[in-house]
N, C-alpha and C positions, 0 to 999 in steps of 0.2 A: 427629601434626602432618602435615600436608597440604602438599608438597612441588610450589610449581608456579614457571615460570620470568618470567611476565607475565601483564596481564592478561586476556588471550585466554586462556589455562589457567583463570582462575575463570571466565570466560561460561561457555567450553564446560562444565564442571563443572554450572553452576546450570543452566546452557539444558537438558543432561539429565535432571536430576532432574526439571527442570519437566514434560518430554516425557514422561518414565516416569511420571508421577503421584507422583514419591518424597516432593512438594513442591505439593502439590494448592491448587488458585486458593484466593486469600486465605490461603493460612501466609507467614507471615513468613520474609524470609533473617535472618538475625544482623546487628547491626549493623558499620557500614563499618569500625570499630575491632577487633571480634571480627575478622571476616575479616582484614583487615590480620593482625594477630597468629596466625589459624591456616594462613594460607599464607605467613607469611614474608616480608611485601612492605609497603611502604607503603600509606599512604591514599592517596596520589595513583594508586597502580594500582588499587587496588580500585575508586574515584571511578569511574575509564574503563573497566571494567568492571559495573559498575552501570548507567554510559550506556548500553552498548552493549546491554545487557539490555531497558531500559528501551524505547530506540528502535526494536527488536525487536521490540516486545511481548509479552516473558515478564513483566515486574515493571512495577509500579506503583509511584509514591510515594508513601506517606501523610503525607508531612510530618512530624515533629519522630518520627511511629511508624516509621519507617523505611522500605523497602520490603517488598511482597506478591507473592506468585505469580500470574499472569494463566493462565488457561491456557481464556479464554471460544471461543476458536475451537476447540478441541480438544473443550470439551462441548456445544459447537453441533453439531456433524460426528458425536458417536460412533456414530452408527448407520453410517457409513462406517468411520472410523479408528479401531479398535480399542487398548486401551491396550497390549494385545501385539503389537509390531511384524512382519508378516510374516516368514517366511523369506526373506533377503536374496540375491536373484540380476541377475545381470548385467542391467544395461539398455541394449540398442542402438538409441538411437533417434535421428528425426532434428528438429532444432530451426530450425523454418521462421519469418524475422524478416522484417521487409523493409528492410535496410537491407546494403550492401555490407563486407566485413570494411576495417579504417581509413577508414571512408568520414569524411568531417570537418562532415558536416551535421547539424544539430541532434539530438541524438538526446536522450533520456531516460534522465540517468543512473540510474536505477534499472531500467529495463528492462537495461541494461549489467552491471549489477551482479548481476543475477537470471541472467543467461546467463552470467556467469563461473565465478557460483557452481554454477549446476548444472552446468556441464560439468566442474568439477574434482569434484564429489560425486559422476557417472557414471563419471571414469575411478578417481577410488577405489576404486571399489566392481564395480572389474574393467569397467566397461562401454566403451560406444565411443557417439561422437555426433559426425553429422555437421551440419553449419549449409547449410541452403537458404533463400536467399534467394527472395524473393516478389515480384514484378516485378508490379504492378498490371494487370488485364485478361487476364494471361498464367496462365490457371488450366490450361490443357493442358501447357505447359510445368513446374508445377509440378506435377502427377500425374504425369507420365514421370518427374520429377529423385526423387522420392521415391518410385516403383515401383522403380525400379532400388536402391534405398539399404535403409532399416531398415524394421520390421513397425510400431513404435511412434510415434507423431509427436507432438509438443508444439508447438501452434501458440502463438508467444509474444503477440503482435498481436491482440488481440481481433477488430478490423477484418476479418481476413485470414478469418474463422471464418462464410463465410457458408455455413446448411445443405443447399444444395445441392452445395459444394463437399464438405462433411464426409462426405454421403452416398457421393459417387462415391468418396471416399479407401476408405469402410469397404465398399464393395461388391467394393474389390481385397485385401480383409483386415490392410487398416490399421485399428489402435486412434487416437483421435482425442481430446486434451485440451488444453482454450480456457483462456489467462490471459486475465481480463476486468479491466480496469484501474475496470471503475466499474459500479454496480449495472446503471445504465443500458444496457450491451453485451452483460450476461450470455445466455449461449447454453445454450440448453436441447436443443440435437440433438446434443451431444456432453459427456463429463464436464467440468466448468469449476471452475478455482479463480478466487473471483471476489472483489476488495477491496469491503468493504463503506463506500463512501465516502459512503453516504445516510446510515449513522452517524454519520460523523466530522462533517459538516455539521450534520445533528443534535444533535449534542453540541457542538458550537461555539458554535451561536444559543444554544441552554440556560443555555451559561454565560454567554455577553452575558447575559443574563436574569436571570440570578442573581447577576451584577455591577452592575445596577441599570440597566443599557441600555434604553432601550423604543424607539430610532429607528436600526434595526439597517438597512442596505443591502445587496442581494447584487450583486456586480461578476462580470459574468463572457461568454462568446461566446455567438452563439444558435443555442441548440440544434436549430432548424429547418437550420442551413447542414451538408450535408454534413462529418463528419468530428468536430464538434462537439458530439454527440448526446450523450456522455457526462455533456454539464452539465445537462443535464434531472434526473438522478439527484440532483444534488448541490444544485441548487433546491429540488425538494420536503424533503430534507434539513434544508435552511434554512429552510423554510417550517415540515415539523414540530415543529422544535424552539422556536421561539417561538409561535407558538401553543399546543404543550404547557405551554410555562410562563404561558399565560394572556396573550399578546400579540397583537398583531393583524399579518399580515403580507397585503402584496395584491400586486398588479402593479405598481403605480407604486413599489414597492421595490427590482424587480428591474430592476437596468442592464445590459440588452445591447447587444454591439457585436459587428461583424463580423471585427474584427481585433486583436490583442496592441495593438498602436501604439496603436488606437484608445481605449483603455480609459484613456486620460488626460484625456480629454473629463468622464472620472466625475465630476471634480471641478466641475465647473460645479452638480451637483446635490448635491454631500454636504456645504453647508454644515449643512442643518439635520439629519444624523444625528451619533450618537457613537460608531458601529462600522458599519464595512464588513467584509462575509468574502468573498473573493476567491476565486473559482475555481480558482485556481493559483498559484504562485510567479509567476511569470514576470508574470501581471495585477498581483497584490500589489504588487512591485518598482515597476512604470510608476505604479502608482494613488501609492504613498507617495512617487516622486518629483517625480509632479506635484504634488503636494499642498504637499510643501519648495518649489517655487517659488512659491507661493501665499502663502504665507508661515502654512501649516498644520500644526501640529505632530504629530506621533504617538510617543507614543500620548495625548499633555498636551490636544489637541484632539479627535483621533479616533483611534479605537482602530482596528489593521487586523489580518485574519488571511490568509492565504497555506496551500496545498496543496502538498506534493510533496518537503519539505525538501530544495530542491533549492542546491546548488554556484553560485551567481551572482557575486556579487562581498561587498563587507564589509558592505553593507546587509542582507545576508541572516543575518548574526549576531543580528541584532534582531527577527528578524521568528517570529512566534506562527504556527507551519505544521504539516504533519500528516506525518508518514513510515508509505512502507509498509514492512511488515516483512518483508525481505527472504527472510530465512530460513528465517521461517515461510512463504512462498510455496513454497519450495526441497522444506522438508520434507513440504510435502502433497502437490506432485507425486512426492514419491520415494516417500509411503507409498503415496497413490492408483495408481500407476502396477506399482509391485510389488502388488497387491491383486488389479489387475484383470487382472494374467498367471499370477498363482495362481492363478484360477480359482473366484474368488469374484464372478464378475462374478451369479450370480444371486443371491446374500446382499447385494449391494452394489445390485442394480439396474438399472433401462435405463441410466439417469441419474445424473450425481452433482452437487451444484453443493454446493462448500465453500467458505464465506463467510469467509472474513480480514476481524479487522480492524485498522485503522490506526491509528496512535498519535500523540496532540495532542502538542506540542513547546511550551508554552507558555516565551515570550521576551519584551522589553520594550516589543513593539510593541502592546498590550494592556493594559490596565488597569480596575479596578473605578472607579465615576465616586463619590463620598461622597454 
C-alpha cells in the first residue's frame, strides 16, 4: 500500500510515471475509488488531484472510462527530450521579466506562477537565479546587468526576445531560451518553449462544430496594433477549426477592437451567432457581461469561451477557458537547459522550438444547441 500524506503526493506520483514513460499516452490511471483505497485518503483528495493532473496536462477524461495519460508534447519534442533524463547539474542562470519585484500592475498570473515555480526547481536542484528586469528600449542596460550575472538566460517575455538582442547576448557566450506565450511570437534565433495556442483555438471551434454551432464569432484585439500580435495565431486557430469541420468562417466573423473595455461593443453584432471564443479571459468576462445587461443569457442564448484560466472574480467559475500547463513549461526548460550544457547542443541542433500544449477547462458557459 502506497503511503502518501495529500494530494499533492498522488500528482507528483502520476505526473512521474507519466514523465518516465512508466504510464505511456492513452494507459489508463485506476479509478478515483482504487486510488482512494491504495493511498489511504479519500475521494475528495484524490478528486484534487486528478484536477491538478488534468489542468496540467498529463491526463485526460474520458468520461464514465475514467482518466488517460497525455504525454502529446513529450512525443511531439523526442527528437529533443529524450525519455532518459540528462545527468542533473546545477543551473545558474538568469530570469529576465519585465516587470519590478511586488510591482501591483497587471501582471499575468500564470507568468507568476511559472517564475515561482522555476526558481524553487533551480534552488532544488542545487542552483542559483537571479531576476533582471527588462526596462523597454534599454537593451544596453540589459547586456551589462546580465554580463556581470549567470552564462544561462531564460527570457520569460516573449516580446523581450528580439534577434538582434539574442545575437549580441550569445556573441558574449550567453545561452539564450524564449517562453512564447503564442504560436504567433515563436522565435526561431534562439531555443523556444512555445504554447501551442493555434491548437487550443482549433480545438475549440471543432467542438462548437460538433456541438451543432454553425454561427461561431471570434472576439478578440487587433492583431495589426503593436503588442497584440499574438492574436493573429489564435484567429487562424479559429478559423481552422471550423472549416475543418466543414464550416465556413470569413472576416465578418472576426470582431476586433483596439482595447479590453472596448470588446463590449461585441454585443451589438452577436445577436445572430450561438458561440463567441474570446481571445482571453479578461475579453470573455467584458463580452458575457455585457451580454447579462442586454438581457442575453449564456450559455441558454450564447455560448462563450475564454483563454488563460485566469483568477478574476466569481464569474470566472463558469466560464469554458484554456490553462497552460504550468509545469509542463517548467519541466522542458529544465530538461532543454541541462541538454544544451551537457553538450548535446549538436545532437540537439542550432535550434529547438517545443511546442506545449494547453488544456480546454470546459465549464457551464458552453453548451451543445439540440
Amino acid at each position: 500500500m502506497i503511503k502518501t500524506t495529500g494530494y499533492i503526493d498522488i500528482y507528483n506520483t502520476y505526473k512521474e510515471r507519466i514523465l518516465k514513460g512508466e504510464i505511456s499516452s492513452g494507459g489508463r490511471l485506476p479509478s478515483i475509488r482504487d486510488l482512494a483505497k491504495s493511498h489511504s485518503v479519500s475521494m475528495v483528495t484524490v478528486h484534487r488531484a486528478i484536477s491538478k493532473l488534468r489542468q496540467d496536462g498529463f491526463v485526460e477524461s474520458n468520461g464514465r472510462y475514467g482518466c488517460s495519460a497525455v504525454d502529446d508534447w513529450f512525443k511531439d519534442n523526442k527528437k529533443t527530450l529524450e525519455t532518459q533524463a540528462p545527468p542533473t547539474q546545477a543551473l545558474n542562470i538568469s530570469l529576465v521579466v519585465n516587470w519590478e519585484k511586488g510591482s501591483e500592475s497587471y501582471i499575468n498570473p500564470c507568468l507568476l506562477s511559472i517564475e515561482r515555480m522555476l526558481t524553487s526547481r533551480i534552488y532544488g536542484n542545487g542552483g542559483s537565479i537571479n531576476h533582471v528586469v527588462f526596462h523597454s528600449g534599454n537593451e544596453g542596460r540589459l547586456i551589462e546587468d546580465l554580463s556581470n550575472s549567470s552564462r544561462v538566460v531564460f527570457f520569460l517575455i516573449p516580446q523581450l526576445c528580439s534577434k538582434d538582442l539574442i545575437c549580441r547576448l550569445e556573441k558574449k557566450g550567453m545561452s539564450c531560451f524564449s517562453l512564447s506565450g503564442s504560436t504567433s511570437l515563436r522565435n526561431d534565433g534562439c531555443d523556444t518553449i512555445c504554447v501551442d495556442d493555434a491548437w487550443a483555438f482549433r480545438e475549440i471551434s471543432t467542438r462548437f462544430m460538433n456541438m451543432g454551432h454553425r454561427k461561431i464569432a471570434f472576439i478578440g484585439l487587433d492583431p495589426v496594433i503593436p503588442g497584440y500580435e499574438w492574436n493573429k495565431g489564435r484567429i487562424e486557430g479559429w478559423r481552422e477549426g471550423i472549416v475543418g469541420a466543414g464550416g465556413k468562417a470569413s472576416g465578418k466573423n472576426v470582431l476586433l477592437f483596439k482595447d479590453v473595455s472596448e470588446t463590449r461593443n461585441a454585443v451589438e453584432n452577436l445577436r445572430e451567432y450561438t458561440a463567441a471564443v474570446c481571445a482571453n479571459d479578461r475579453i470573455a468576462l467584458t463580452v458575457m457581461s455585457a451580454l447579462k445587461a442586454q438581457g442575453i443569457k449564456v450559455p441558454e442564448d450564447i455560448s462563450v469561451t475564454g483563454y488563460d484560466n485566469m483568477p478574476f472574480d466569481s464569474a470566472q467559475g463558469n466560464l469554458t477557458t484554456v490553462a497552460i500547463p504550468e509545469e509542463k513549461i517548467t519541466s522542458s526548460f529544465m530538461s532543454l537547459a541541462q541538454r544544451r550544457l551537457s553538450g548535446n547542443a549538436e545532437e540537439m541542433g542550432d535550434r529547438v522550438c517545443i511546442m506545449i500544449r494547453p488544456v480546454i477547462i470546459p465549464r457551464n458557459s458552453w453548451r451543445a444547441l439540440k
